[in-house]
N, C-alpha and C positions, 0 to 999 in steps of 0.2 A: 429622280434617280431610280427608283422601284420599276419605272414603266419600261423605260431602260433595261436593267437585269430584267425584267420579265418578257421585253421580245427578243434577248438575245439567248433565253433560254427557250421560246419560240425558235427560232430561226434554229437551234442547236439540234430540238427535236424534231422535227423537221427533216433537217440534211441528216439526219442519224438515220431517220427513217429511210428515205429516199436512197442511202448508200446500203442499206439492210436489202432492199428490194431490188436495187440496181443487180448485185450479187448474188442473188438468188435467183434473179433472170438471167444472168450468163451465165450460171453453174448450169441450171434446165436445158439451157441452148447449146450449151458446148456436149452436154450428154447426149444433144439430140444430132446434131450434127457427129460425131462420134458412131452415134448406133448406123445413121445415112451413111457415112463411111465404110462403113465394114461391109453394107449389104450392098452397098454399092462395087464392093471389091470381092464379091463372092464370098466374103465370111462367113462360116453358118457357125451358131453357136454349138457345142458338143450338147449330145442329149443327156438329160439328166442320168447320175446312176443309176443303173436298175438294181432294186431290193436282193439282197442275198437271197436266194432258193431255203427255205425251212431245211433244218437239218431232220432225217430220217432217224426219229430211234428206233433203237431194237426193241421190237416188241417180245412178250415171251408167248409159249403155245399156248396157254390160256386167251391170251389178250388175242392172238390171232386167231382163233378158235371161234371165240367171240365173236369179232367181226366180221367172220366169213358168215357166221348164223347169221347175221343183222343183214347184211347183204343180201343174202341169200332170201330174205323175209323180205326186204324192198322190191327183188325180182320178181318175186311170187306173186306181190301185190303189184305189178306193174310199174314200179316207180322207176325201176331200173332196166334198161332193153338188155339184152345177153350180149351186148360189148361194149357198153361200161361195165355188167360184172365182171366180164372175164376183164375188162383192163386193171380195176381196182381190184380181184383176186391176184392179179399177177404184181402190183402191188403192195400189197400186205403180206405177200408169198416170197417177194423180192426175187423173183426169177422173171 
């Protein structure tokens, strides 16, 4: 009797398995067949959101002050050509 119970719990793990894998290959297939679908019918996916734009605080005359010096000290030192300063003075200047 033992040998019994122990191949019919054989055979149970088994078809357990075999039914685990069976459905996990037609969930994959039917995804894939799905994706072939749509691009077959011209679907495009929509492109992802693009990020919010950083919201602008108000700087005050100090702070902008500041940065116009700093800028101005990258130009000087060549880091900056004279239009990106004037684009980042107009900017910081919000005009």
């Amino acid at each position: 009797m033992p040998g019994l119970i122990r191949g019919i719990a054989r055979t149970a793990a088994i078809a357990g398995t075999a039914t685990a894998v069976s459905n996990r290959v037609s969930r994959r297939q039917a995804g894939r067949w799905a994706a072939q679908g749509a691009e077959q019918q011209g679907f495009v996916p929509p492109p992802p959101p693009q990020p919010a734009p950083p919201i602008a605080t108000p700087m005050d005359s100090g702070a902008r002050l500041d940065e116009l010096e700093r800028l101005g000290a990258l130009q000087a030192q060549g880091v900056l050509s004279p239009s990106e300063f004037a684009a980042e003075k107009a900017r910081i200047l919000g005009s």
